[in-house]
PADOVEX-70234 format. One line per 4 residues: their letters; for each residue x, y, z of C-alpha. Coordinates in Angstrom, 3 decimals. Layout:
<sites>
A) X,Y,Z; ...
</sites>
This chain:
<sites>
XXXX) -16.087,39.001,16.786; -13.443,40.053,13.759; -11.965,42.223,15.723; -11.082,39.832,18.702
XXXX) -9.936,36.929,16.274; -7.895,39.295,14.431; -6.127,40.156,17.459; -5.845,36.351,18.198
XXXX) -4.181,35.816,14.906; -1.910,38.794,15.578; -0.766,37.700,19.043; -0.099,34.169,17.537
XXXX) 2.027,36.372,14.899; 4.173,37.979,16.920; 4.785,34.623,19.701; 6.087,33.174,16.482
XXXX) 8.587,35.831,15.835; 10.889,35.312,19.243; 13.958,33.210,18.799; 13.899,29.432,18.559
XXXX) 16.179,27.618,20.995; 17.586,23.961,20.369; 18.967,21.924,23.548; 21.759,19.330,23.024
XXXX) 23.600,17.536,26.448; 26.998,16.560,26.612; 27.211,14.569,29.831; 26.417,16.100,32.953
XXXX) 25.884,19.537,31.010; 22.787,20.749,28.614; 23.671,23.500,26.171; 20.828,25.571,24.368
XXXX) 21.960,27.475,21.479; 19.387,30.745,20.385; 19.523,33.030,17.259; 18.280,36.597,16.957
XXXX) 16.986,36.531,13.615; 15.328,33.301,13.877; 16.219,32.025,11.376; 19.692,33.330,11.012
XXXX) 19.470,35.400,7.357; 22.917,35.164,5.032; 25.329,37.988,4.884; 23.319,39.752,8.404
XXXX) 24.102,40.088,11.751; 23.011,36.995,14.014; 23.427,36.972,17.397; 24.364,33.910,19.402
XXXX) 22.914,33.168,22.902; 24.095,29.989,24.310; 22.639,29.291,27.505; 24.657,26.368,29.602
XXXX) 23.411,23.974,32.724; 25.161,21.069,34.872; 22.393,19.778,36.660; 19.927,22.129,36.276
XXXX) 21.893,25.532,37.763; 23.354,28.164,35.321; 26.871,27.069,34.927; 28.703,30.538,35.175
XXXX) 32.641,30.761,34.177; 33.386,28.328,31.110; 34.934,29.053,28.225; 32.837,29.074,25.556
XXXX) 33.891,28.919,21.793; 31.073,29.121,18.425; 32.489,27.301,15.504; 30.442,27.319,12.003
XXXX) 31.218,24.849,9.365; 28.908,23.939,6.508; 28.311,20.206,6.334; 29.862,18.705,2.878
XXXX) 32.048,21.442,2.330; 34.615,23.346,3.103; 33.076,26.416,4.199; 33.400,27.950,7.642
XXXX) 32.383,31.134,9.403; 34.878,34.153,8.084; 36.638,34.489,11.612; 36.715,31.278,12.707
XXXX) 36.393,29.721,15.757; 33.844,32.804,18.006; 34.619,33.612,21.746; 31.621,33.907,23.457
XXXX) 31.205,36.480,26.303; 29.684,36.012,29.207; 26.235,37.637,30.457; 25.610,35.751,33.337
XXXX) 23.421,33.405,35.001; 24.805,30.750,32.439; 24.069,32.798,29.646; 27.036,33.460,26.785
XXXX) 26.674,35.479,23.691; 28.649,35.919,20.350; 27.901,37.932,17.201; 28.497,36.880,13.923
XXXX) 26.808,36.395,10.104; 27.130,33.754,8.086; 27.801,33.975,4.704; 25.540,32.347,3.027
XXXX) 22.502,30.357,3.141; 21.825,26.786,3.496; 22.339,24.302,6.028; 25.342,24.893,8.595
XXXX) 26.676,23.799,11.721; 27.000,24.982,14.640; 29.996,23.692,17.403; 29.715,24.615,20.343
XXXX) 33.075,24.145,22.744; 32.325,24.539,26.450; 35.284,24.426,28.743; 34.519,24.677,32.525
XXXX) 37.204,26.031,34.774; 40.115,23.046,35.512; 38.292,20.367,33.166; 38.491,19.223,29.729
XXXX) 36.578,20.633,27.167; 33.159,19.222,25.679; 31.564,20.318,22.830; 27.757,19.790,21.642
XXXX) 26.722,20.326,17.254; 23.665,21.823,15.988; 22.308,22.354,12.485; 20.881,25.973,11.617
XXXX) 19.181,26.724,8.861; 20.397,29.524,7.298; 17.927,31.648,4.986; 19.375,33.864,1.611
X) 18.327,37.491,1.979
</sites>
């Protein structure tokens, strides 16, 4: 009986570990913005999937830009605005760090081919090392 509950708990351990995806729609599109770590850690590498939809199918062929800013201040991510690349399906990644932690913001520009661009915020939790 330990034994199976401890593998319970450790199952439950490592679920927990995957990334943690937020969704935010802009009109006809819904953007989901993952980090790998989970949470993002200061002054480390985080990678950025976004993961874009118009109705429900992968929205392939935007341009897609990462801007961090942290709210209050004048802080923003070392390189400024990111350039996401393309993976497919409606899946764009960037890699960056932030550096350091607290609360920050993430924009995220999405321009599809021949329209204007839209652009969806989320707030990341960023933890100090």
């Amino acid at each position: 009986m330990y034994r199976i509950l401890t593998i319970i708990v450790l199952a439950l351990m490592l679920a927990s570990c995957g990334t943690r995806g937020q969704t935010q729609t802009q009109g006809d599109l819904s953007v989901t913005l993952e980090t790998n770590p989970a949470p993002p850690i200061a002054d480390r590498p985080t990678t950025f999937t976004i993961t874009i939809r118009r109705g429900g199918a992968p929205l392939d062929g935007a341009y897609v830009t990462l801007a961090r800013e942290m709210p209050g201040m004048e802080h923003r991510g070392d390189e400024g605005r990111l350039i996401a690349q393309s993976l497919g399906a409606g899946r764009y990644e960037a890699l960056s760090a932030f550096t350091m932690g607290s609360r920050w913001d993430v924009v995220v520009g999405v321009t599809p081919t021949n329209e204007q661009p839209q652009a969806v915020t989320f707030s990341l939790d960023v933890e100090q090392p």
